[in-house]
MIDOSE-261168 format. One record per residue (C-alpha): x, y negated, z negated; residue in one letter. Coordinates in steps of 0.001 Angstrom, whole numbers, plus 500000, padded with zeros to 6 digits. Example, Ala and Ser with C-alpha at 12.3 -4.5 7.8 and 13.67 -1.06 7.14 Angstrom:
BEGIN
512300504500492200a;513670501060492860s;
This chain:
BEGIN
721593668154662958x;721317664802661367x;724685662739662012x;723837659787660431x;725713657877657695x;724081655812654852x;725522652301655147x;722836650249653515x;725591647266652355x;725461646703656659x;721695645141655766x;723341642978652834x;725451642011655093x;723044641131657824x;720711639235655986x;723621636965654469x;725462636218658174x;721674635378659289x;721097633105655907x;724061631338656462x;724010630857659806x;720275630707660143x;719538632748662813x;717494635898662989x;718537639162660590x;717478641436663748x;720060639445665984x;722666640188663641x;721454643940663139x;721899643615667336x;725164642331667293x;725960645084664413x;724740647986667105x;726792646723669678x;729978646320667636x;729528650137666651x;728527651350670135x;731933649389671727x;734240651262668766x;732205654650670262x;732755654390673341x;736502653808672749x;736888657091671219x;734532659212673051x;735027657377676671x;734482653955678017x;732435655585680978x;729898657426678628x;726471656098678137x;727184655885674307x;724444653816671587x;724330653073668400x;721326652249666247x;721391650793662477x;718178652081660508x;716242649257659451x;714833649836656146x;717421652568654672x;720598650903657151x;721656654732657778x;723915654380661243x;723184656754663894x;726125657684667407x;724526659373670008x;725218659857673614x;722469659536676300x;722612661263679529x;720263660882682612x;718037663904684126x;718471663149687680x;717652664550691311x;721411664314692322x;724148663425690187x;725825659891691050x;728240659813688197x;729148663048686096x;729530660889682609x;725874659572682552x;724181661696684648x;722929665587684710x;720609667412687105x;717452667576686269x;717427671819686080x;720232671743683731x;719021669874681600x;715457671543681439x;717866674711679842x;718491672037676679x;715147670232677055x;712460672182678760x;709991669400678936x;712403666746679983x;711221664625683559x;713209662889686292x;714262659313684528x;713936660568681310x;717417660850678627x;719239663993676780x;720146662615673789x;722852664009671817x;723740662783668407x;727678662439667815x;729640662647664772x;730139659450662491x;733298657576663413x;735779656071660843x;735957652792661744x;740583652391661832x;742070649158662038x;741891648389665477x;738182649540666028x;737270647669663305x;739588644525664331x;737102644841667491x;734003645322665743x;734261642458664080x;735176640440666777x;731979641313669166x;729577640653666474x;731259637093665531x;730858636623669547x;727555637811669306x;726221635482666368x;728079632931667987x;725859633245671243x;722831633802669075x;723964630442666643x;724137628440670462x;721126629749671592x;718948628692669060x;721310625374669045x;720246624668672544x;716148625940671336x;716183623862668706x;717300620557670546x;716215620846674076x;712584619734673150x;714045616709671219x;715263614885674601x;714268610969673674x;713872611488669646x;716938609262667718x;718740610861665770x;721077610244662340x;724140611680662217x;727511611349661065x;731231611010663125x;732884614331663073x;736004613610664812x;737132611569667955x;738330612662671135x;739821610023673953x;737142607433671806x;734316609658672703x;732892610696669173x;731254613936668272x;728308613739666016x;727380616229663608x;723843616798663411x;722785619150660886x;724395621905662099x;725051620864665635x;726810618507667279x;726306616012670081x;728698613732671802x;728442609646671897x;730578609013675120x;732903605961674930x;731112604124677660x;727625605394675747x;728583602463672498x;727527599226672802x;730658597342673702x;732962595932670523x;731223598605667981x;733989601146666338x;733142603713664411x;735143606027661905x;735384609544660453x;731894610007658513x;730708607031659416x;726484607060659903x;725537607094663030x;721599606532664952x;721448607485668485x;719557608733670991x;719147612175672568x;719062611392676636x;720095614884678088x;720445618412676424x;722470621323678785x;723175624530678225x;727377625293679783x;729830627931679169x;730858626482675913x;727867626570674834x;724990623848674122x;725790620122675202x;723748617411673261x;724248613862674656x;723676611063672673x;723522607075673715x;723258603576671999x;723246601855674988x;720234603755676886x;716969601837677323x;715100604561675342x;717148603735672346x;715875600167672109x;712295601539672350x;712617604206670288x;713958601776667470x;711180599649668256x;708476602542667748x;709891603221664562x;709403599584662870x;706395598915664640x;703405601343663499x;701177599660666413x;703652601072668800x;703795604797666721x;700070604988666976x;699597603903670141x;697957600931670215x;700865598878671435x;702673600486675274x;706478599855675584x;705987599393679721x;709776598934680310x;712674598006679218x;715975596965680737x;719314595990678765x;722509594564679209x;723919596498675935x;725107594364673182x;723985591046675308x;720704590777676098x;717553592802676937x;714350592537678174x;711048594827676950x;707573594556678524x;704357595607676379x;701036595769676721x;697837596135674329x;694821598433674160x;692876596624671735x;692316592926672751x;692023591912669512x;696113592533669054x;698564590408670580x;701578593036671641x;704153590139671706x;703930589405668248x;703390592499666644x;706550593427668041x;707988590094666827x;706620590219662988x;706402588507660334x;708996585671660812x;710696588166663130x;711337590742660772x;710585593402663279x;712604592350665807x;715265591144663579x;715696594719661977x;716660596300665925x;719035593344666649x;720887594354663657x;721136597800664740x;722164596872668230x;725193594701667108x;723161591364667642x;721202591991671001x;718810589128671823x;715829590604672712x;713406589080674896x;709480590423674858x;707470589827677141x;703573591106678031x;703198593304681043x;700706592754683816x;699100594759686589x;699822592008689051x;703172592162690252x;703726588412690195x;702605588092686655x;705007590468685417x;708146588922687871x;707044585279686599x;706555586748682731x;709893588766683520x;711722585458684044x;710952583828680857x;712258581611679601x;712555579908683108x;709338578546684691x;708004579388688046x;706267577102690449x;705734579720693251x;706100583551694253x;705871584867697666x;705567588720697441x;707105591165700504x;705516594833699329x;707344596639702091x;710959595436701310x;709869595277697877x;711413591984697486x;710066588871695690x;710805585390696587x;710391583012693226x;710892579051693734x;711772577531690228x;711622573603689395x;715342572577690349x;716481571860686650x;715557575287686192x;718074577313688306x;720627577941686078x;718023579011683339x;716262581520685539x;719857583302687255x;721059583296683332x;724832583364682455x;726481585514685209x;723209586448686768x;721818588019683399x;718479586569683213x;717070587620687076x;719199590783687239x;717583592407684164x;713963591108685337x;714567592706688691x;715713595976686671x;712317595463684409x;710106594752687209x;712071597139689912x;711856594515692680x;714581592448694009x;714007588760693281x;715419585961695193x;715090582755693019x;715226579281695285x;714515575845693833x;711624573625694927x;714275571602696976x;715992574511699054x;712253575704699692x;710852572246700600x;714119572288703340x;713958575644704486x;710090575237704996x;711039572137706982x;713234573850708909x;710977576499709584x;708306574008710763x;710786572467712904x;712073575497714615x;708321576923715373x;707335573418716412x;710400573322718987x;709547576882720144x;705768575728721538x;706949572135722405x;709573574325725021x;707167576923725909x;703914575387726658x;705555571584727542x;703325570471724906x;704290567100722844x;705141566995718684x;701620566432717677x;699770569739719223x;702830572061718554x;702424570633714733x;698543571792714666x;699807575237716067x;702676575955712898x;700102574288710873x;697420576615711777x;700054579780711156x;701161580460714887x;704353582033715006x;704487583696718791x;703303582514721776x;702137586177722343x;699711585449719405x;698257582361720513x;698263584211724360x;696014586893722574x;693793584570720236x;689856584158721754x;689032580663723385x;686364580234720539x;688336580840717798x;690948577828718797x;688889575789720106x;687344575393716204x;691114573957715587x;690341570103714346x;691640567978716964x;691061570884719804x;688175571321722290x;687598574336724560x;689570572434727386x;692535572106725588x;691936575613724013x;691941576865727564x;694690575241728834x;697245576113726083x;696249580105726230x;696777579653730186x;699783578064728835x;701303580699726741x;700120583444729426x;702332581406732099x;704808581696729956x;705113585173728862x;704926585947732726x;707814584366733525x;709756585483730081x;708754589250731414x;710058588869734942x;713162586831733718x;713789590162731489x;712859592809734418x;714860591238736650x;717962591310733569x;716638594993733149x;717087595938736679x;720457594261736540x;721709596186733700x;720890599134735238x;717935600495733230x;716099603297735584x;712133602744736336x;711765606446734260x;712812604289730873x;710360601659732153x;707679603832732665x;707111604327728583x;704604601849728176x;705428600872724361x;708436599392725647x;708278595910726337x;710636594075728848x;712517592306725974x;712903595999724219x;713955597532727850x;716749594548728004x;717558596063724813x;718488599326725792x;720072597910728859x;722550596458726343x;723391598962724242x;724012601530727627x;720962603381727084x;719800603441730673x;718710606981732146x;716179609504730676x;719446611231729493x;720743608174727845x;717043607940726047x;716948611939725148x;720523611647723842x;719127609596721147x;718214610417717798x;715212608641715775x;717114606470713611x;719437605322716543x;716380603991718839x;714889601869715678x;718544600396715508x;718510599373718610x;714941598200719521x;714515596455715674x;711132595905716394x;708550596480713821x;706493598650716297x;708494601221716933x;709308603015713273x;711344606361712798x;707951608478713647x;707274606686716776x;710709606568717831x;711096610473717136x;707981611196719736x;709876608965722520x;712807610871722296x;710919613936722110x;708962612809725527x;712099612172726846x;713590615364726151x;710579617555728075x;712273617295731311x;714868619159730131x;712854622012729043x;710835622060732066x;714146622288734099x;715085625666732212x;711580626937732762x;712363626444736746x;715254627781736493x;714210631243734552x;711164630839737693x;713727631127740246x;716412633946738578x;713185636061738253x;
C-alpha cells in the first residue's frame, strides 16, 4: 500500500529557503525530513523508530516505521526477533529493518508550530556551518565591512552575510566608529562555539599593517619583496623589516614609493602611524643595529644563550635609540625577538675600566704579582686563575713581555693558589657538616660542596631529597645544567633502592 502524499510545493519551498539563505537545497530537504519525522513520532510514540523521507524529484512525503530483526529483543518499540519477523519478511537477516509504511499525518497547529521550528534550527546550524567553512580558511585576509551595532564599544561587523567582532581593545586607540560606518580589518582567529561561528577581527594586529602593505605594494603581492617582521605600537609607531629576492630592487623603497605614496596611503589608514622600514639581515647584529634606526650604533656584543644583545650608542644618542618612553628599543627588541640593553660609549668605557680593574686586583692578590703583569693577563683575556693554572707553558710563554721562566712561575703560582683556596673550602666543608658521601661525586668542586653546606644540603638524603631544578639553584654553576643535575640526584637516590632490595633479601 502506497501511503505517500504529493506535496511537491515542499521542493518550492526548499529551493527558495536554500536561495535565500544560500546553503544547500538537500540540507533543507534534511531539515524538512526531520521536522516531519519529530511531528510522527509525537503521534505514533516518541520511543518508535519512526522516518520520514521527502521524494526528490516528485516531493511525494513518505511515514514509515522501522523495526530491528534481532537475536534478543532489548527494547520492544524498535526491536523484533528475528523468527517473527521472517513470518512478515521471509528473507529478512539479523541487522536488517521491517519497514512499515504509516498513514499520512495532518500536520495541527502544534505539530506544525514544531515543525517549523526544527527546520529553522536546522538551517540555522546548516547557515553557521557553512559560516564557519566559508571563513575559517580566510584567517590573515583583511576584510571590508560595515558597523552593525555596538556592544560595551566592541563593534560587530557585518560581512556579507556574516559577522565578526572588532574588540574595543582590537581599535587603534582615539578611532570611533558609527552605525554603517566602513570598516577594513583583519581576520586573526576564526572558532567555532555554541552560538555558533566566532570571526575576530583586529586593526591593531601586526598582520594588519602587512597585509595593507601587500595590497599597495605589487612587489610584495608577487613575491618579490618578504615582509620579515613587523612590530607596532598601534596608532604610534611601528617598525617592518623586508628583504629582496631580486638584487636589482631595493625593498626599502619600493615599500616607500614614489614620494612616499605607498607608505603614505597605510598611515592614513592607521590613523597617522609613523612607520619605520627597515631591511632585514641574516646576521643578528645587522638586523638589531638596522632595528634601531634612526639611532647609530658604535658596538654590539651578542649573548646567543640568554638571547640578549648588548648595543653601545655614541652618548648624544641615548635618548634617540630608548625613543619616547622606551618606544624605539622596545619595538626593535619585539622585531628582532632579543632583549637589547643599549649603554653609551661612556658607561661602557667605565664599566670596561672597572672590569679591568677588578680582574687586575684578582691576579695582583692571588699570584702576589705587581700592576704591570696582572695588566698583560686581563689584557690577554684571563678571567680565572683556574684558566691560567690550566693554560700550557708554551702557549704563555709567547705572551710579549713573558719568557718560559716567568710563564712557569705564574702557573706554579696560580696552582699554589687554588691549593690553598681548596683546602680553605674543605676545611669550611667539613665544618658545615657536609658528609665525605656528598664529597665523593667528583663534579663537585670544593667551592660547590661549601655550597651545599650552606644551603643544609649535607647527607646523601639531603642530596636525594633534591629535585633537578633545586641543585642548579643552588650550585649556579654553568657546569652543572638541569640534565646533569637530574643524574646526581638520581645517583644519589640508588642507595635507597638497593636498601629495599636487602630488605625483600632478608623477608624472603
Amino acid at each position: 500500500m502506497d501511503t505517500a502524499v504529493a506535496r511537491p510545493e515542499l521542493l518550492l519551498v526548499a529551493e527558495a529557503v536554500a536561495r535565500e539563505k544560500s546553503i544547500d537545497k538537500e540540507e533543507v530537504l534534511e531539515a524538512m525530513e526531520q521536522a516531519i519525522q519529530k511531528a510522527g513520532r509525537a503521534k505514533y510514540g516518541h520511543e518508535k523508530d519512526i522516518r520520514a523521507t521527502i521524494d526528490r524529484k516528485s516531493g511525494d512525503v513518505r511515514l514509515s516505521r522501522w523495526t530491528e530483526a534481532v537475536e534478543v529483543v532489548e527494547n520492544e518499540e524498535t526491536q523484533i526477533p528475528v523468527h517473527i519477523a521472517r513470518k512478515f519478511k521471509p528473507d529478512i537477516e539479523l541487522g536488517q529493518f521491517l519497514i512499515d509504511p504509516l498513514p499520512p499525518i495532518d500536520f495541527g497547529r502544534i505539530a506544525a508550530q514544531t515543525a517549523k521550528q526544527v527546520i529553522v534550527q536546522r538551517v540555522r546550524e546548516y547557515e553557521r556551518k557553512k559560516q564557519y567553512d566559508d571563513f575559517k580558511d580566510r584567517v590573515g585576509e583583511i576584510v571590508n565591512g560595515t558597523v552593525k551595532r555596538t556592544e560595551y564599544g566592541n563593534l560587530m561587523i557585518e560581512i556579507g552575510r556574516a559577522e565578526g567582532l572588532l574588540r574595543r581593545d582590537e581599535l587603534i586607540p582615539r578611532e570611533s566608529f558609527r552605525n554603517n560606518d566602513r570598516v577594513r580589518a583583519y581576520i586573526y582567529d576564526v572558532r567555532e562555539e555554541p552560538r555558533g561561528p566566532q570571526i575576530f577581527l583586529s586593526r591593531t594586529h601586526p598582520g594588519f599593517l602587512a597585509k595593507l602593505f601587500a595590497q599597495e605594494v605589487p612587489e610584495i603581492y608577487d613575491g618579490i619583496i618578504e615582509i620579515k617582521a613587523v612590530a607596532r605600537d598601534p596608532g604610534s609607531r611601528a617598525k617592518m623589516a623586508v628583504v629582496s629576492r631580486d638584487s636589482s630592487i631595493d625593498p626599502v623603497g619600493a615599500c616607500v614609493g614614489m614620494r612616499g605614496s605607498r607608505v603614505q596611503a597605510v598611515v592614513q589608514e592607521l590613523q597617522g602611524e609613523k612607520i619605520d622600514i627597515i631591511p632585514w639581515s641574516a646576521q643578528a647584529a645587522t638586523f638589531v643595529v638596522n632595528a634601531l634606526a634612526p639611532a647609530e650604533v658604535t658596538k654590539v656584543v651578542m649573548d646567543e644563550e640568554a638571547g640578549r644583545v648588548e648595543v653601545v650608542v655614541p652618548d648624544d644618542q641615548l635618548s634617540l635609540a630608548i625613543g619616547r618612553r622606551g618606544q624605539n628599543v622596545r619595538l626593535a627588541s619585539q622585531l628582532t625577538r632579543w632583549d637589547i640593553d643599549i649603554l653609551t660609549e661612556r658607561e661602557e668605557s667605565e664599566r670596561r675600566q672597572e672590569e679591568f680593574r677588578r680582574r687586575t686586583g684578582l691576579f695582583v692578590e692571588a699570584l702576589d704579582v705587581d700592576d704591570v703583569i696582572a695588566g698583560l693577563l686581563v689584557a690577554e683575556d684571563f678571567t680565572t686563575i683556574e684558566q691560567l693554572a690550566y693554560t700550557p707553558l708554551e702557549e704563555l710563554a709567547e705572551i710579549e713581555g713573558f719568557d718560559e721562566t716567568v710563564a712557569a712561575e705564574l702557573i706554579r703560582r696560580a696552582g699554589a693558589f687554588l691549593a690553598r683556596r681548596d683546602t680553605e673550602f674543605d676545611e669550611k666543608r667539613l665544618a658545615l657538616g657536609v658528609t665525605d658521601d656528598v664529597a665523593s661525586f667528583e663534579i663537585f668542586t670544593p667551592a660547590m660542596l661549601v655550597k651545599l653546606g650552606e644551603a643544609g644540603v649535607k647527607t646523601l638524603d639531603d642530596l636525594a631529597d633534591l629535585a633537578g631544578d633545586e641543585l642548579v639553584e643552588i650550585i649556579a654553576d654553568p657546569a652543572i645544567d638541569e640534565p646533569t643535575a637530574n643524574e646526581i640526584v638520581m645517583a644519589a637516590r640508588a642507595h635507597w633502592f638497593e636498601a629495599e632490595a636487602d630488605g625483600d633479601g632478608a623477608q624472603a
